[in-house]
C-alpha positions, 0 to 999 in steps of 0.5 A: 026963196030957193037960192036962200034955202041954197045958200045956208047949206054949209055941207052936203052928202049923198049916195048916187046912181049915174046911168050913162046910155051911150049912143053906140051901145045897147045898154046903159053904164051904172056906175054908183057912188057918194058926193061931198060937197062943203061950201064954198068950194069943196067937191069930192066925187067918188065912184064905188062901183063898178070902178073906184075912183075920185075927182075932187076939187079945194078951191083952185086945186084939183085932181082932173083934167079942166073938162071935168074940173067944169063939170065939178064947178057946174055940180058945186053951183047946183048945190049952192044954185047959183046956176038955177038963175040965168048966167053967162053960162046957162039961161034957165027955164023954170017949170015947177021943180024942174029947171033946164039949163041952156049952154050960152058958152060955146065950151059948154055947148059942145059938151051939152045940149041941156042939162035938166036939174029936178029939185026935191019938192020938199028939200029944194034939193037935186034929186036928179040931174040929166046931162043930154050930150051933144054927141047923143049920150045921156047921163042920168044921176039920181041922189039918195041918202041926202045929209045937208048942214 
């Protein structure tokens, strides 16, 4: 049921606040922006605050390095949920709304220990999305403001 209420998005667009804790720092970075996302295929993320800036992603064409072109592709099969079932990728454990996501891939498990996605109950879409990191940093985004098509 879920990746059918997934698959009929066409568009996306959110507010959100990423709350980076770095492991050699006291304080947590806040950074605040918007997400589109148009299917299949198209990302934009863009940072307002306290920086502006944008990573973006049509297809095969992008604006960012190919680690953070992964993590793009990782936020577009999040939306559509394609990763919310087991993959090559990931194997996925489900507790309610909660699914946590496993690397298998060893370029991904360098990066990530897990990444636990939280679904909106009534929506079934992301409200949170938490990276824990190998190397001791956790990313936090929370979505506001979300418009689906």
């Amino acid at each position: 049921m879920l990746a059918l209420i997934l698959s009929l998005i066409i568009s996306l667009e959110a507010d959100f606040v990423q709350t980076k804790q770095v492991a050699m720092l006291s304080e947590p970075q806040v950074a605040k922006g918007h997400l589109t996302y148009r299917a299949p295929e198209y990302i934009r993320w863009e940072y307002l605050k306290p920086d502006q800036y944008v990573w973006m992603l049509d297809g095969k064409q992008s604006n960012v390095n190919p680690q953070i072109q992964r993590l793009l592709q990782m936020i577009m099969q999040s939306v559509s949920g394609a990763n919310l079932q087991p993959s090559q990728d990931f194997d996925v454990q489900q507790s309610g709304n909660v699914y946590t996501l496993t690397p298998r891939k060893r370029e991904y498990k360098h990066m990530f220990r897990n990444i636990v996605i939280t679904l909106d109950p009534a929506t079934q879409i992301a409200q949170k999305v938490h990276l824990h990191e190998t190397n001791g940093n956790d990313t936090l985004i929370e979505f506001h403001n979300v418009v689906t098509k």
